[in-house]
Structure formats: C-alpha cells, structure tokens
C-alpha positions as a printed Julia matrix, in Angstrom:
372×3 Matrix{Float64}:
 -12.33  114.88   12.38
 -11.1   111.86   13.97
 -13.9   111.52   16.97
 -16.28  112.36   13.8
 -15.32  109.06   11.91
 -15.1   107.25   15.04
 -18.51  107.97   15.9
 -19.47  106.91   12.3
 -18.15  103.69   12.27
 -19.56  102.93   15.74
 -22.95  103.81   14.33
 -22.45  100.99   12.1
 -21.96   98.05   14.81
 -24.66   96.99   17.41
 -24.05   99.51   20.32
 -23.94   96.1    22.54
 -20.58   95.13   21.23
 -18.65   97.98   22.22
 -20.48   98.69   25.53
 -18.28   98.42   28.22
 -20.95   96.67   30.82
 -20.2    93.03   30.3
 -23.85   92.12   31.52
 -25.27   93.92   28.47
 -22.96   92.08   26.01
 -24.45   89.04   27.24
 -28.05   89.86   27.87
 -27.97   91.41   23.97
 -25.93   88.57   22.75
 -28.74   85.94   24.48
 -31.43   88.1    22.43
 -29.65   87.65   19.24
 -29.07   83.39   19.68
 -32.76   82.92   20.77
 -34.05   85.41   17.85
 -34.0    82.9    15.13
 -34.52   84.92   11.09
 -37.74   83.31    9.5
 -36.9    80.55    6.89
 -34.17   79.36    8.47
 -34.01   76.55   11.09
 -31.0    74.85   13.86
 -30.33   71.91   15.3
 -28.1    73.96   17.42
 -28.43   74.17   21.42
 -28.69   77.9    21.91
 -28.47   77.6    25.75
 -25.02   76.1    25.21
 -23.52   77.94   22.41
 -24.14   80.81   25.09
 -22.87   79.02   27.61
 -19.66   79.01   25.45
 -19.61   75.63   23.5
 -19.28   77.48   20.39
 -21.59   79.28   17.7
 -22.72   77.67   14.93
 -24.87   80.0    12.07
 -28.08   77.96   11.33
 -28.48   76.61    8.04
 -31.11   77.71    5.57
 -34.43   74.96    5.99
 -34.02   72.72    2.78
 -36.98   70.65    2.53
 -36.29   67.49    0.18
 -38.89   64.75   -0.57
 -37.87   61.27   -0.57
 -38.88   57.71   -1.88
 -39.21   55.01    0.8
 -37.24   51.81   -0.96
 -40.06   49.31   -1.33
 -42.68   51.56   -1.14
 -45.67   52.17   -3.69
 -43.26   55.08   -4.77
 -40.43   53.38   -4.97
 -42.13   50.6    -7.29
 -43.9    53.56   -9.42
 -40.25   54.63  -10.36
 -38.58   51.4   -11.07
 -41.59   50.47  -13.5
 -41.24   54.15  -15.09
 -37.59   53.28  -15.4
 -38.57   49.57  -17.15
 -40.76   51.37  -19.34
 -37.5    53.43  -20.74
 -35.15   50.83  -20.53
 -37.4    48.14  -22.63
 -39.43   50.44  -25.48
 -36.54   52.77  -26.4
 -34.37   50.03  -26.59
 -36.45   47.79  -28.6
 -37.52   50.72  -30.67
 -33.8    51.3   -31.46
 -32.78   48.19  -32.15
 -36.17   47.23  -34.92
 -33.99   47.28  -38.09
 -31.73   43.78  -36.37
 -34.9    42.5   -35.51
 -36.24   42.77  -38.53
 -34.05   40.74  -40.17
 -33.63   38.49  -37.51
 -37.5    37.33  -37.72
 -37.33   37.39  -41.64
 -34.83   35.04  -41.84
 -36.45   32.83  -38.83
 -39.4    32.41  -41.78
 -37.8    32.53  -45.26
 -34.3    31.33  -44.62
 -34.09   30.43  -48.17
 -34.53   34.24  -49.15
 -32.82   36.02  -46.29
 -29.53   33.91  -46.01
 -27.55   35.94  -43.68
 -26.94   39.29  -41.66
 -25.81   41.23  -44.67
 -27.52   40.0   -47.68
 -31.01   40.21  -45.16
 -30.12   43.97  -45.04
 -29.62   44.07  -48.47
 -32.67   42.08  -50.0
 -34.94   44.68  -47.43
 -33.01   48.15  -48.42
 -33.71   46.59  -52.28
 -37.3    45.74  -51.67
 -38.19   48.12  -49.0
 -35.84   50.95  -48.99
 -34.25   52.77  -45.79
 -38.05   53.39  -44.41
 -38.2    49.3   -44.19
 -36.04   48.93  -41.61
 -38.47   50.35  -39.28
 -41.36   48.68  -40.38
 -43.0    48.12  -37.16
 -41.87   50.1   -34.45
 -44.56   51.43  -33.15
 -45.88   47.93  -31.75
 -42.33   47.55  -30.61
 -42.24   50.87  -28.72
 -45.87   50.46  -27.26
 -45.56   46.48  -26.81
 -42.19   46.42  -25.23
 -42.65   49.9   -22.95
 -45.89   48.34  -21.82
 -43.77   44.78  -20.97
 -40.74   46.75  -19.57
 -42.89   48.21  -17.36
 -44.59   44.91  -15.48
 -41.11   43.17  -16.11
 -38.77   45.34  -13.88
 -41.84   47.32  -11.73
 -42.88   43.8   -10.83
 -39.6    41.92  -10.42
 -38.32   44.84   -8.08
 -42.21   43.83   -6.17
 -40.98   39.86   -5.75
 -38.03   39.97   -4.87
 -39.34   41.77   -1.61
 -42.0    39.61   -0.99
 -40.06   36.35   -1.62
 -37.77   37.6     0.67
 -40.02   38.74    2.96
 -41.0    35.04    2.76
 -37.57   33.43    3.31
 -36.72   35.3     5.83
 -33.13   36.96    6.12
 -31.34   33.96    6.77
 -33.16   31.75    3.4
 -32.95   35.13    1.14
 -29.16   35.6     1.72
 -28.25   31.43    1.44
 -30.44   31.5    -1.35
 -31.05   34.62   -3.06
 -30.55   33.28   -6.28
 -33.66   31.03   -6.12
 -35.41   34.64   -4.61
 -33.83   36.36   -8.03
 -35.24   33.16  -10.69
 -38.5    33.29   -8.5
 -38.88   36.91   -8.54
 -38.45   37.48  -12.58
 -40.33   34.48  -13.73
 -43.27   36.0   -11.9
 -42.65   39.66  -13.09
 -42.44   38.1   -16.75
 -45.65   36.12  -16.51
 -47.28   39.16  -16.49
 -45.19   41.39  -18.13
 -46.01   38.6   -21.22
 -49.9    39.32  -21.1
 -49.73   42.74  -22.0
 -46.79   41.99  -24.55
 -48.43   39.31  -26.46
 -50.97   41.18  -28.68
 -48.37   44.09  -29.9
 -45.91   41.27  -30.49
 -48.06   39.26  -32.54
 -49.23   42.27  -34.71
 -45.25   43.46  -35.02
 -44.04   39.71  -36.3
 -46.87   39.52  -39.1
 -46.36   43.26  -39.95
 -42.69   42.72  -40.4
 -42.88   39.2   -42.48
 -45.5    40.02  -44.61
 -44.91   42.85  -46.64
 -48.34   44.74  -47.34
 -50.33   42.97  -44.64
 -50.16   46.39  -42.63
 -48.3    49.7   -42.32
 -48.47   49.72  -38.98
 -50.29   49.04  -35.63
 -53.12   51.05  -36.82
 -54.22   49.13  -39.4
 -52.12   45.95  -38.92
 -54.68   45.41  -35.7
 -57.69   45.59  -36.97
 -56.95   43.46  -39.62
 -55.25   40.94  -37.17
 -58.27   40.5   -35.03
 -60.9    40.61  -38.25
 -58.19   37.33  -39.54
 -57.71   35.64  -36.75
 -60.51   37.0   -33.89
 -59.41   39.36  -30.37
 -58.07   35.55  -29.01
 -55.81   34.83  -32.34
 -53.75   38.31  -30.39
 -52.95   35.5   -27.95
 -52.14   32.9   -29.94
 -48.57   33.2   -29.47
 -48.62   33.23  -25.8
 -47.18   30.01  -24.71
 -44.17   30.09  -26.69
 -44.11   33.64  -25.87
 -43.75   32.59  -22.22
 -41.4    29.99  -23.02
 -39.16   32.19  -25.12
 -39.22   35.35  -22.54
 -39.28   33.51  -18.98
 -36.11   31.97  -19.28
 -35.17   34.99  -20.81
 -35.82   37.36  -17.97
 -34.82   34.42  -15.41
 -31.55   34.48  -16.84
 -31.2    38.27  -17.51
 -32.15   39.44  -13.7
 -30.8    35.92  -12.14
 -27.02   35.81  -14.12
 -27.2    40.41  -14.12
 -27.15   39.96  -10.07
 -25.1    37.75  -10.06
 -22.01   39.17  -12.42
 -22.5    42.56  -11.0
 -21.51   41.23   -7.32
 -18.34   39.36   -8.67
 -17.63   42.19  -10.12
 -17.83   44.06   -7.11
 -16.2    41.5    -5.16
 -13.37   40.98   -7.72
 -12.68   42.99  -10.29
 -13.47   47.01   -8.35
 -11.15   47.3    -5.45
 -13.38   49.06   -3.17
 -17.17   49.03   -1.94
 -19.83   49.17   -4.28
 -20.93   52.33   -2.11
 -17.86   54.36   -2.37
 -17.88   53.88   -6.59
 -18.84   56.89   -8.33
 -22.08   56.92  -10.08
 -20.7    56.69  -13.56
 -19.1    53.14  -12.53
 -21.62   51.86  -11.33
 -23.38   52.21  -14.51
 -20.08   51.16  -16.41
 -21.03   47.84  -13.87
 -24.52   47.98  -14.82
 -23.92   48.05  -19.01
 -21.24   45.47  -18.48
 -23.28   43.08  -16.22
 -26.36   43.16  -18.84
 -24.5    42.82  -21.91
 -22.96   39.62  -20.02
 -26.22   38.55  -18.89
 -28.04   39.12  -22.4
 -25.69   36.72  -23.79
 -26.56   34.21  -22.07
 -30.05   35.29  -22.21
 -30.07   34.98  -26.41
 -29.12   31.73  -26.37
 -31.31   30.57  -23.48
 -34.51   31.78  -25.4
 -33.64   31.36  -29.15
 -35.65   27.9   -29.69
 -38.83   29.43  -28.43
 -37.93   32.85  -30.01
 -38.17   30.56  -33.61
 -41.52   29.63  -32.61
 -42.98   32.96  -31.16
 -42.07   33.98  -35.13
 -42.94   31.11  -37.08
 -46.14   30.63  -35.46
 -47.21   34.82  -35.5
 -46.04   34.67  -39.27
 -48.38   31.52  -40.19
 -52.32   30.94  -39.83
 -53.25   28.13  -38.43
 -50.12   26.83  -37.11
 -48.87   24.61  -34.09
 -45.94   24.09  -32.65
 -45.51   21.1   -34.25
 -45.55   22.25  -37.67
 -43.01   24.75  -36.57
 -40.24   22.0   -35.73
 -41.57   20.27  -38.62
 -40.78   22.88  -40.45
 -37.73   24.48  -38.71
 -36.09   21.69  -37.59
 -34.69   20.8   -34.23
 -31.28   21.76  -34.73
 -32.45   24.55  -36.77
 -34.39   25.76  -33.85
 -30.97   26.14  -31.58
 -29.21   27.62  -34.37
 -31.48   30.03  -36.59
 -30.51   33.56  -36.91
 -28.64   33.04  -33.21
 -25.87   34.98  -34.07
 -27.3    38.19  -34.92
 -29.7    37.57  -32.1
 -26.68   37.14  -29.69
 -25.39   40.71  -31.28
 -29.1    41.97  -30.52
 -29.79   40.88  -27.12
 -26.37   41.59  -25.87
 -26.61   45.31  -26.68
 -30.29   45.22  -26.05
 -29.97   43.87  -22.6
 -26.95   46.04  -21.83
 -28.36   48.54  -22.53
 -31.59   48.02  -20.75
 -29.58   47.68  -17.16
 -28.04   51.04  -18.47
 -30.94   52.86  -18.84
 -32.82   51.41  -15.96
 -30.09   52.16  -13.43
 -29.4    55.7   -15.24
 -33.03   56.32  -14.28
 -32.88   54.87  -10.83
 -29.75   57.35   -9.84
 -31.84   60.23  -11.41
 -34.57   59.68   -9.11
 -31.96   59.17   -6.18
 -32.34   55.4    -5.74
 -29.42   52.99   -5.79
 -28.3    51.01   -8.98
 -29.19   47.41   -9.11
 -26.91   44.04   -7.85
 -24.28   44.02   -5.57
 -25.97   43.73   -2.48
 -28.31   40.52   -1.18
 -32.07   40.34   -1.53
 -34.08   42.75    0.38
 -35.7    41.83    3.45
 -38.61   43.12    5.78
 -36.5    45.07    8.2
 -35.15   47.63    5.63
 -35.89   50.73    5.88
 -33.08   52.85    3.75
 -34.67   56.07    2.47
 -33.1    57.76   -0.95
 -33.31   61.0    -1.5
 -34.93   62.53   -4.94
C-alpha cells in the first residue's frame, strides 16, 4: 500500500526532480528556464538564474499605451479636458449669470442678488433661470477648449524660445504670454454664442434659445453684428485668463513650497486636486475683479443696437463700471474658476497626466512619458 501511494505521488512531480543523476536535474531544469509559456515575457537572464543568481517567475506581458507630454496627444487631451472644465461649468453656473448681466443693463429693476432672483422666478418662473444655456454650454465648451488646449501649446513653445535658463527666471512672463495667446483665440470662437446668450437673457421674448435667438441675431444685426462684441470681449477675457493661468501657477507652487510639507510628487492624487480647486478659486478672485469693467461692456453693448463703447460709460458710468454687479460676479468666478482647475486636473489624472503648477515651464529637453 505504501510503495503504491508513493509511486502515485511521484507520478505527479516531473520525474527530473527526484532523479538521482544530478546532470539530468540540470539539463531538465535548463529546458524548463529557456522554455518560456506564450503570453508571457522576462527581463530575466536565464543563463544566470541557472548559473545560480536566483529564479525569478516572468511576469505576464502588460502592454499599456502612453501619451508623450507635449505631444499632439498630449494637447488633444488637455483641450478635451478644457472643453469639460469651461461648458459644464458655465452651464452650471447660468442662473448667477443671469442675474449678473440683468442687473449690468437695468440696474434700476434688478437692484441686488436677491431681489434679481426674485423679480426673474416672478416674471419667468424656475425655467428662467436657465434661459440660455445652451449658447453657454456650446460657446464656453468651444472657448474652454482653445483656452487650455492652446495655453498648454505656448507655454512650450515660449519656452522652447527662452530657453531653460529665461523660462525658469522668468516663467511668469512665459505663463501671461502663453494664456493671452490661448485666449485670443479661444475669444473668436466664443464671441458669436456669447453675443446671442447676453441678448437672449436681457430681452425677454427676443429668443428661446440658440435656435432661434441666431437666426434672428444675424437677420438684426448681419453674420458680422455676431462679432460686434469682440473687442471688449478680448479686453474683458484676456486679462481674465492672464490672471487665472498666471496668479493659478503661481499660488499652487507656494502652496507647494509652503503650506504641504512634502513634494508635490509624493501628494496623493486627491490633494493635488484639493491644490488645484484651492489655487483657482484664489486665482478667479482676482480674475473677477481684473475683468469686471470690460465684462459691463461685453453686456451693455450685446444687450443694445447700435451701441459704442462710449455710450456704455456714458451710460454706466466709470465708477459704475468697477463696481456693477462685482460682488456676485466675485461669488461666480471664484467657484467658476475653481472649479474649472478642478475639473481640468480631475481629467488630466484620468488620462494619466500630471495636475497643473508646481513645477517651472516646460522646456525642449523633456521627455517625461505618462501612462493612460
């Protein structure tokens, strides 16, 4: 009985391992280390795990893509990422921005925060709060997009430019450069949407929408009168988007450098995006009051035919100008902008790519690859 389950479980090993000629052991042993299973691969030296360096078991082949930083993929994903960061926030945000422009044009009517939302739920009802989104959505998703796809594009190449000596000294100039040309752009395809949202939301029964609000934009005013606005546009959002990339970089690396007591690269992901909300809503701050003045005209000037920007300080005032609805816009852009850098970043870390800030400018000799 006993030779009978010996001889069973002997069956059940490779006959090499209990051989008692040494040479076989290793001959068989060789076999095994250069027979390698299909689907898997090794970095491991065969010859000298036989040669008694140890045995490692080779790793099942895991083929991952990746996205080159700075490279047509990598600029594909950051403008996919500005394109959720700018229309859902803008989307979400409509009813504050609502008010904000009505009381820009009829101050006399919509006094304040509270009594705007109050005349509007009278007049309007809960479905007037929205009036207008969908030339937010498609008018700020088509400007996030050129804004951050294109800002994430100059930076490089004005560093490139600099050099890495220039970029590092003076990689704030390479942040103000980089977003005032992203933004010059990103304005162009704003404009139009923007110009049909402002007299959709200040004129009650001009339009429903962008359907019909369009049409009867360009049949008013001709396909040019969708550019009207652009100047003040560019003067309200440059300085913006100067400010908001320019002052974002710059809080985020103070805050790495003194307020997180270790390396931005050994942070988890979730603070870096605490860093990220907490650097835009900062930065939007500063953005809101930056850009109010022209923000006044971009609505005064959408909302009236014929206007110039003269009228509109005529009108407006100077000091009204600075001061116009900037509170609720300072509540708006804060969480807007906050925001924004959240969901950009949130995107970014999805896709594998590092969060934004904290480091200097880019510069021809990187070559860091990030894993999807």
């Amino acid at each position: 009985m006993a030779l009978s389950e010996k001889h069973s479980r002997e069956s059940l090993i490779p006959s090499f391992l209990y051989s008692s000629s040494s040479s076989t052991k290793t001959l068989a042993l060789e076999k095994m280390l250069h027979t390698r299973p299909s689907g898997f691969t090794s970095n491991v030296n065969v010859e000298g795990a036989s040669a008694g360096k140890g045995l490692v078991i080779p790793s099942p082949s895991e083929p991952s893509k990746k996205i080159e930083l700075y490279s047509p993929s990598f600029y594909a994903a950051c403008t996919f990422g500005g394109i959720l960061s700018c229309g859902l926030t803008h989307m979400a945000v409509t009813p504050l921005d609502l008010v904000k422009c009505n009381m820009q044009i009829d101050p006399a009517k919509y006094k304040g925060i509270s009594s705007g939302f109050g005349v509007l739920l009278k007049e309007q009802g809960a479905k007037g709060f929205f009036r207008g989104w969908v030339p937010t959505l498609l008018g700020y998703s088509a400007q996030g997009a050129c804004k951050f796809g294109f800002y994430e594009f100059f930076k490089k190449y004005y560093s490139d430019l600099a050099g890495p000596e220039f970029s590092a000294k003076y990689k704030t100039l390479i942040y103000l450069a980089g977003s005032a040309s992203a933004e010059v752009i990103a304005d162009v395809a704003l404009c139009p949407f923007e110009a049909v949202k402002v007299r959709v939301q200040t004129q009650p029964g001009f339009a429903r929408g962008l359907s019909d609000g369009l049409p009867k934009f360009v049949k008013s005013e001709g396909a040019l009168g969708l550019y009207k606005g652009i100047v003040p546009l560019w003067g309200r959002q440059i300085p913006y988007t100067m400010m908001k990339f320019a002052s974002f970089e710059t809080i985020v690396e103070m805050l790495y450098k003194y307020a997180i007591p270790r390396p931005k690269d050994q942070c988890s992901k979730s603070l870096q995006l605490g860093v990220s909300f907490a650097g835009g809503y900062v930065a939007g701050v500063f953005c809101a009051i930056v850009s109010h003045p022209a923000d006044n005209l971009v609505s005064f000037l959408n909302n009236a035919k014929g206007a110039t920007v003269g009228d509109a300080v005529k009108k407006i005032g100077l000091v009204g100008l600075f001061t116009r609805g900037l509170p609720l816009r300072i509540v708006m852009i804060g969480t807007l902008t906050g925001a924004q850098w959240g969901i950009y970043d949130a995107f970014k870390v999805f896709v594998g790519l590092p969060t934004t800030g904290g480091a200097p400018p880019p510069v021809a000799a990187a070559t860091e690859l990030a894993k999807v």
